[in-house]
N, C-alpha and C positions, 0 to 999 in steps of 0.2 A: 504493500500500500504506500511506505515511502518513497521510493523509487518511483511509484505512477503519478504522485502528488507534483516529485521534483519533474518531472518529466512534462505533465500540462504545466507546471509554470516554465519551464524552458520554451514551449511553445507560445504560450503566451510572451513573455518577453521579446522573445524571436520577433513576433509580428510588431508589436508596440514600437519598438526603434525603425522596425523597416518602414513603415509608413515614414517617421521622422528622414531617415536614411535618403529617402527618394526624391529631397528635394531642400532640403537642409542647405547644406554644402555647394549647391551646385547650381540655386536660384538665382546669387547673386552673378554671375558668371548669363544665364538667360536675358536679366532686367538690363544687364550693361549690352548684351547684345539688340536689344530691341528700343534702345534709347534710353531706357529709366535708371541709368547708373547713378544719377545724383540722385535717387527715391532709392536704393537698397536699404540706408538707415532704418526707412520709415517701414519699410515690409520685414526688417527683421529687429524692430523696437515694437513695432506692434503683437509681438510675442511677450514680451515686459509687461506691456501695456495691459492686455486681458490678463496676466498672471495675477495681477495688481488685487482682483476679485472673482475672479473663475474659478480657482482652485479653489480659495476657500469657500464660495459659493456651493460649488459642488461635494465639497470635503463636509459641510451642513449637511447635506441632503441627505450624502450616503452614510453618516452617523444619524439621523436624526429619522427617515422616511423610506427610501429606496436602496438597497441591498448593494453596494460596492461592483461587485461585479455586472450587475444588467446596468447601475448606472453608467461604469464604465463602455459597457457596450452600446448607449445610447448614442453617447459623447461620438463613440468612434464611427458612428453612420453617419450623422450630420457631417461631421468633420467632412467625410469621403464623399459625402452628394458634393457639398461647396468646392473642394478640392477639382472633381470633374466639372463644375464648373467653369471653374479656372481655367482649365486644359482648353474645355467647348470655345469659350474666346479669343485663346489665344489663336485655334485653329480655325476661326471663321474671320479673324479682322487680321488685316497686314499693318496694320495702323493705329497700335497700341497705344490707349492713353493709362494713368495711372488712376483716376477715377472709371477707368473700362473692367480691372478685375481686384483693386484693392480692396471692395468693402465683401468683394465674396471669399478672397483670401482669408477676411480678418475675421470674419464669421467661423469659418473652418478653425484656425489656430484657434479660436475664441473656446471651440468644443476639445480641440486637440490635447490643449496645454493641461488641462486637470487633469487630464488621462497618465501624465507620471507620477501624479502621487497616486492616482488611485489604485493603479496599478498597483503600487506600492503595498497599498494598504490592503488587499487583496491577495498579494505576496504572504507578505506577514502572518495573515488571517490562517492563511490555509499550512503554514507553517506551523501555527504555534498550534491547529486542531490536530495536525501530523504528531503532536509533543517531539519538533524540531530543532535546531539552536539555530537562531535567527543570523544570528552571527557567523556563525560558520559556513550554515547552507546557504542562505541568502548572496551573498557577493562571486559564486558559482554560479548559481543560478542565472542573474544580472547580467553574468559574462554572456551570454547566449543573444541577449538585447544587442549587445554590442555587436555580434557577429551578424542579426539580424540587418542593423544599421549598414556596416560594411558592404553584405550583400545587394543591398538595395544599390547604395552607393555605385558597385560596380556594374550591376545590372542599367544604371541609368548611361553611365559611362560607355559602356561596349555595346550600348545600343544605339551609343551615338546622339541621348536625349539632356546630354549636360548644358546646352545654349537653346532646349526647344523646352514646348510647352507642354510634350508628352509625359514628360516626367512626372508631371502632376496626376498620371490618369495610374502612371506607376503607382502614388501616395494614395490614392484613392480604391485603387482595387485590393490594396494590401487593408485599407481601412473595411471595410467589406466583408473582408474574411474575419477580422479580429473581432464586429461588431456581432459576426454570428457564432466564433469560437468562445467569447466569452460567458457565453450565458448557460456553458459547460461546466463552470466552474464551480467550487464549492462556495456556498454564501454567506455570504458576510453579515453578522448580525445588526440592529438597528435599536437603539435606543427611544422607546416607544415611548416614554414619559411619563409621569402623574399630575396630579393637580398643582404638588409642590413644587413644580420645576418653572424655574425664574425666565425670566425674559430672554435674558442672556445668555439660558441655557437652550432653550429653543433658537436662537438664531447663531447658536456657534459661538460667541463672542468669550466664550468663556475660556478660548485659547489663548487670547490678547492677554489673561493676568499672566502668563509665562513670564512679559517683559516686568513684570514686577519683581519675577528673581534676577537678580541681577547680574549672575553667571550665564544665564536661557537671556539676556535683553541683549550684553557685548555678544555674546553666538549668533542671532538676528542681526543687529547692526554689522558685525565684520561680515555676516552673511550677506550681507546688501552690495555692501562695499568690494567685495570680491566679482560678486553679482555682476559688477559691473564689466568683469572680463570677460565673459561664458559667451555674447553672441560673436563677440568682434571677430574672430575669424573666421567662423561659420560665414558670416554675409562678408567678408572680404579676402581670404585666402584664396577662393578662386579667382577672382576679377584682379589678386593681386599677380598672382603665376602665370593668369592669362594675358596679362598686360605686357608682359615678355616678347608675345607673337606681334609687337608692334617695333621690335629691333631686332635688324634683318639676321643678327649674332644669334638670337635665340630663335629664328623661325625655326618650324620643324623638329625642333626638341620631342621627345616625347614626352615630358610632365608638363610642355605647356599644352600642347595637345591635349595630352589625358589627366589635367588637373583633378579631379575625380580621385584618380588611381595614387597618387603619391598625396591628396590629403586623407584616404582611407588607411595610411598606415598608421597615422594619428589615433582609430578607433579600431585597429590592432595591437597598438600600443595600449588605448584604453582597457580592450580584453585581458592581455598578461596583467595589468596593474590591480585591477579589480580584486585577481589573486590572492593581491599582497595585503589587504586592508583587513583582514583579519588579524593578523601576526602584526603588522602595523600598530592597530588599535590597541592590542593587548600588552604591545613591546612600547611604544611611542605615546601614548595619549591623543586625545581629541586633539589639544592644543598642537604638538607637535606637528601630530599628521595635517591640522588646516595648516600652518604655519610652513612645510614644505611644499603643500601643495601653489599658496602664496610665491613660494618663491621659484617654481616650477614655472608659472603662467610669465616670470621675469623672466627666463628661458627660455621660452616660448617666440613672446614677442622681440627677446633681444635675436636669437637665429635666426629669424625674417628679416629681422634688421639689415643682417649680414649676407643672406641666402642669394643665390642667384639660379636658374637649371641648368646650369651644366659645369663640368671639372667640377673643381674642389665646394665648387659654391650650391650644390646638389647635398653635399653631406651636410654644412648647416641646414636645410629645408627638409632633410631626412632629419637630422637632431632633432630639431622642433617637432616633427611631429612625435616623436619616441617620448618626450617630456608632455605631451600633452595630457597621452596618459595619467602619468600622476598628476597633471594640474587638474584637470577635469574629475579623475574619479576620488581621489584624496580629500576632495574638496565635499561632492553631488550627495556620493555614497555614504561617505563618514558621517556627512552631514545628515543624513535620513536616519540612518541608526539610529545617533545619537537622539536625535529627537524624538523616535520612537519610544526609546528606553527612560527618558525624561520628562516623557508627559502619562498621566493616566490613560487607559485601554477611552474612555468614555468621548474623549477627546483628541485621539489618536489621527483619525481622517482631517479634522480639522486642523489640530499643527501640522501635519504631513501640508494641507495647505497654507497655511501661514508660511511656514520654509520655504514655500514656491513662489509665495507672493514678494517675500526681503531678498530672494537671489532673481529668479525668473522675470518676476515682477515689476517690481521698482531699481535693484540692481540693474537689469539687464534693459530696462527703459533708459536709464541714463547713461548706460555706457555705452548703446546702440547708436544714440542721437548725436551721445558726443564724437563718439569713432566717424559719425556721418559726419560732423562737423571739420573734423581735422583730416579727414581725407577730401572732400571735397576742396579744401584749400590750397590742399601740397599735389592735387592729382584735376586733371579733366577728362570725359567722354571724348577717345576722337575714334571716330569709324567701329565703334561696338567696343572700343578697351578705355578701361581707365587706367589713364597711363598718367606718369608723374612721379613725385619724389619722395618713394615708398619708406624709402631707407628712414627719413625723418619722422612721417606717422608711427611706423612701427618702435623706433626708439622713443617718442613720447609714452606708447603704451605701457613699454616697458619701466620706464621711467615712473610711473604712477601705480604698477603691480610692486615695485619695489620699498616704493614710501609706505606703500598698505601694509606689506609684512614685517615691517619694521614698526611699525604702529601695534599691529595686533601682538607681537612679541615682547611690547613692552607696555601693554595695556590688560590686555584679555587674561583671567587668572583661572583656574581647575582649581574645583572644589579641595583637592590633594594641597595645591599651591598656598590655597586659601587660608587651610590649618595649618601650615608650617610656617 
């Protein structure tokens, strides 16, 4: 029964990131092809954006009314109609504006985004009815999400749909299958109520006293603040390698080509890393493991800095994505745990939401717009690339992942720390 339990959540995670997978990475790379390179901000801050109250929105429902898993599966059909959508426009107009498929985009991501905690919480759920250590089996599990996302990734790439709009009908068909796989799954209980249950506790709100501990308020806030690194290279890693094929030295490279392909070792790296977060946790603390992963994301953006596709300047852009790994999952994963394990079972879907709304959410809202901002300045749209003086964006970014880990290392205290 173990073994069948781990087995449907592998399945399930599988699809959850490939939907993600199938157009993540590779949009922005589309939007700069079809004119909308100065809008990539705004289609991948508009992820922040709905995290800000979706998640928690939803993270209410499915503690309070609707079973975790069918609401999950709701979330993922809307998502996939809107998604097809998208693709339907793309494929019937030559003459893209950005009010022609933003607001059915943002509808989609709007149902999408809740869909990783609840996923989550639906993890969790069918773990601890397993009597499983959440700890241990959980972040094996996750790794499978990972591989799901890769997949997709390459599948979009070697179909040749990394600059079109088919990719979207990719994100869409994998949503489809996940919204009818889910309702497979074991369910998730629902706090039904009584007469004595407070206002507060009916609308969820009762995860916001979290910020009253004050160890659970700096984990939120450096969660925000980190937050603000997660989309920046999603929505510019492509447009920034593909921007390469505008200097006749890198025409025909194959990573400008197949940009796709060399940022999916980023979320082969992410798989091995996932690994490590248990022995991590156990050996390092919360505090450590954010606080490398902190400094991981300053590696990240400093070997972009330096990267170029070809000779020597290919191994920094291979570097980078190898560290992304632990910047991404030291951070995502740890951070789910931990809040898991620090909030009450009653309130559990609902901080799973809160954590999404301080990184996803408002994190990733201001780091979107601002990354829009500082690249739009050092770079312009000429003939479908955004071309321009990467080297400089990229070392600001870095520059500001740096200051934050030094911040949080000399702010942020564990309860261990606290008593001593």
């Amino acid at each position: 029964m173990d073994k069948n339990i781990k087995l449907r959540l592998i399945i399930m995670n599988w699809m959850q990131f490939a939907v993600w997978g199938a157009y993540l990475t590779s949009m922005g790379g589309y939007l700069a092809s079809i004119g909308l390179g100065d809008n990539i901000g705004w289609f991948y801050s508009v992820q922040g954006i709905v995290s800000i109250f979706m998640p928690a929105l939803m993270g209410i429902i499915a503690d309070r009314w609707v079973p975790a898993q069918r609401l999950l599966g709701l979330c993922h059909l809307v998502a996939a109609m809107m998604m097809a959508y998208v693709g339907y426009i793309g494929l019937s107009s030559a003459d893209i504006h950005m009010g022609d498929i933003f607001p059915f985009y943002t509808i989609s991501v709007a149902f999408y985004m809740p869909t990783l905690a609840l996923s989550n919480s639906v993890s969790y759920n069918a773990l601890e009815k397993a009597n499983l250590d959440m700890v241990k089996c959980f972040p094996p599990i996750r790794t499978f999400g990972t591989v799901g996302f890769i997949a997709s990734m390459w599948i979009v790439d070697l179909l040749g749909y990394q600059q079109s709009c088919y990719q979207f009908f990719v994100c869409a068909t994998w949503g489809v299958l996940m919204a009818i796989y889910t309702q497979t799954l074991p369910s998730c209980p629902v706090s039904k109520g009584d007469d004595k249950t407070s206002i507060a506790d009916v609308l969820g709100l009762k995860a916001f006293s979290l910020f009253k501990n004050t160890q659970m308020c700096l984990f939120f806030i450096f969660s925000m603040l980190l937050g603000v690194s997660l989309q920046i290279t999603n929505g510019y890693a492509s447009p920034f390698i593909q921007s390469f094929a505008a200097d006749e030295t890198y025409q025909g490279a194959f990573f400008v080509d197949h940009s796709n392909i060399l940022i999916s070792l980023s979320q082969v790296s992410e798989t091995l890393c996932i690994l490590l977060i248990p022995f991590c946790l156990k050996r390092f603390g919360i505090k450590n493991v954010m606080l490398i992963a902190m400094l991981a994301w300053v590696g990240r953006f400093g070997l972009f800095a330096i990267g170029y596709p070809v000779g020597i300047g290919i191994v920094f852009l291979i570097c980078s994505m190898i560290v992304y790994g632990v910047a991404f999952d030291f951070f995502n994963i740890s951070g789910s745990l931990f809040v898991d394990q620090s909030t009450d079972q009653s309130i559990r879907s609902s901080a799973q939401g809160l954590f999404m709304l301080m990184t996803n959410g408002l994190g990733a809202t201001v780091g979107t717009l601002s990354a829009q901002a500082v690249v739009n300045h050092y770079t312009t749209n000429t003939d479908g690339l955004q071309v321009g003086d990467w080297n400089t964006v990229w070392t600001i970014f870095a520059t500001y992942a740096l200051v934050i880990a030094i911040a949080f290392a000399l702010i942020f205290r564990t309860k261990k720390e606290t008593k001593d």
